[in-house]
C-alpha positions as CSV (number, residue, x, y, z in Angstrom):
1,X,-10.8,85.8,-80.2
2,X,-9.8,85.9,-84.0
3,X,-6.2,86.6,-82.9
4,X,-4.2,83.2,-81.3
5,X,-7.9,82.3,-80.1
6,X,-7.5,85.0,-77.7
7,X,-5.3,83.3,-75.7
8,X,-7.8,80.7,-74.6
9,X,-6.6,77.2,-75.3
10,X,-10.3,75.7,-75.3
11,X,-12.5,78.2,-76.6
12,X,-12.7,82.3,-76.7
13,X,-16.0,84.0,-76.5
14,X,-16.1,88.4,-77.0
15,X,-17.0,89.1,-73.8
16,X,-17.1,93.5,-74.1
17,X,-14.8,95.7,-75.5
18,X,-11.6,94.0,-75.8
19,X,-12.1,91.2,-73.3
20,X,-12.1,87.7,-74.4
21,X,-13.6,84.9,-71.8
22,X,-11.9,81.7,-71.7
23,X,-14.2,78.6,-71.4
24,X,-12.8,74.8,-71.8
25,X,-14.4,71.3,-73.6
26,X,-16.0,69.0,-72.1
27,X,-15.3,67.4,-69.0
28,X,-12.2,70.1,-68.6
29,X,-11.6,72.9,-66.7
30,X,-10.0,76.2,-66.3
31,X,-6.4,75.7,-64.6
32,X,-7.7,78.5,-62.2
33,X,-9.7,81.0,-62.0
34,X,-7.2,83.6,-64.1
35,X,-5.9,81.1,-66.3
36,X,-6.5,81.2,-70.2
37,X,-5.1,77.3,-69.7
38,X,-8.0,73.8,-69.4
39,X,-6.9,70.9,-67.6
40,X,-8.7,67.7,-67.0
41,X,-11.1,67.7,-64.6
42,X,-10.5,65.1,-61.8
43,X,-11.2,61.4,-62.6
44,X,-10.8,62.5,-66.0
45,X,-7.2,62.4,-68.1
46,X,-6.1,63.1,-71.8
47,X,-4.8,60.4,-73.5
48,X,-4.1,61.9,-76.7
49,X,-2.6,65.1,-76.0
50,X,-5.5,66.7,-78.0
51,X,-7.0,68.5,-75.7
52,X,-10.1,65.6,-75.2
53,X,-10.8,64.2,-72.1
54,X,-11.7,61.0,-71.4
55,X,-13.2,58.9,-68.3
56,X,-10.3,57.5,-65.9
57,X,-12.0,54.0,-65.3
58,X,-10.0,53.0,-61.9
59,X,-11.3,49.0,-63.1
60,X,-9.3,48.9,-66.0
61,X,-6.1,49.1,-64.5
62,X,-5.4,46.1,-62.4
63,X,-8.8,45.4,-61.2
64,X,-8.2,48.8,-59.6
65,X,-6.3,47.1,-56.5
66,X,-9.3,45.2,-55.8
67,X,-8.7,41.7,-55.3
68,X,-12.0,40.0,-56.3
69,X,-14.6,42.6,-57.4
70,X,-14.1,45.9,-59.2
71,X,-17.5,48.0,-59.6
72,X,-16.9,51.7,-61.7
73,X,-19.0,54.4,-59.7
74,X,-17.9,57.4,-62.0
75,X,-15.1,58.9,-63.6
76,X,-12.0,58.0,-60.9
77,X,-14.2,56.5,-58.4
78,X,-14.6,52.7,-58.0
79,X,-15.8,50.4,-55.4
80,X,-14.1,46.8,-54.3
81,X,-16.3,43.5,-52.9
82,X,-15.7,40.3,-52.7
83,X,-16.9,37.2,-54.5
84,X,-19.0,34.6,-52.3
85,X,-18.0,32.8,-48.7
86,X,-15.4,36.1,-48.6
87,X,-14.6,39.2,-46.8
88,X,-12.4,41.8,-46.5
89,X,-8.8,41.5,-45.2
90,X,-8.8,43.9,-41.4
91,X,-8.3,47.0,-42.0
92,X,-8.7,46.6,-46.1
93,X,-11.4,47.6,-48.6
94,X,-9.6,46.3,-51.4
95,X,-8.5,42.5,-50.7
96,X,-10.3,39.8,-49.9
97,X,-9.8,36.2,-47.7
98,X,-12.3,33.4,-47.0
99,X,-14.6,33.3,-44.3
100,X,-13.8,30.8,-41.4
101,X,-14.7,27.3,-42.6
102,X,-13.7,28.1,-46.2
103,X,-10.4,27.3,-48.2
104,X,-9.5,29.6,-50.9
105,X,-9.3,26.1,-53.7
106,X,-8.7,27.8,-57.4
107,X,-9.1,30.8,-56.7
108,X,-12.7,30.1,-55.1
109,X,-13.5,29.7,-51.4
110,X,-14.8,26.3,-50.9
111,X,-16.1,24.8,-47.8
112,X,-13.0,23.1,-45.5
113,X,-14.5,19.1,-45.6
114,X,-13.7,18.1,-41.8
115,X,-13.4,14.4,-43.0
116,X,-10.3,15.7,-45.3
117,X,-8.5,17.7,-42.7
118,X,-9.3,16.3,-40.0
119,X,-9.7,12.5,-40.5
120,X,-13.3,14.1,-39.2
């Protein structure tokens, strides 16, 4: 381990007589199970090229496809919903229309006035 960290990219422990074992920071991982090399574990990414690893928070970047409501689970997992008088699109978990009798009015759905659209 004294020598080019043995190898190990993360950190070197003396594991017996000439064998060094390769173990990696937090929230990494060992490339596989022969590698010397740590990689980010998944829903995590390095955005420092330092070897840290930080929490991928899927919210952050563009509501993470949701249309109305973007709730982090954990690192690279996120849930959509949608705001009130909504649901989702067929076949969509991540956008959102108004429920029958609602009109989507500045970005909110607000209740269609018969009177208005119909002459009622």
């Amino acid at each position: 381990c004294m020598e080019s960290n043995g190898g190990c990219s993360d950190i070197c422990s003396f594991d017996g007589p000439l064998k060094v074992r390769c173990t990696c920071n937090a929230n990494r991982k060992l490339i596989n199970s022969s590698s010397t090399d740590c990689e980010c574990k998944p829903g995590y990414e390095d955005i420092s090229d330092e070897g840290i690893c930080t929490a991928i928070n899927p919210c952050s970047d563009d509501n993470g496809g949701c249309s109305d409501i973007c709730t982090f689970i954990s690192p690279g997992k996120h849930t959509c919903s949608c705001n009130a008088n909504q649901q989702f699109l067929l076949e969509s978990d991540l956008q959102c229309e108004c429920l029958d009798g609602y009109d989507r009015v500045a970005g909110v759905c607000e209740p269609v006035n018969p009177c208005e659209t119909e002459n009622g």
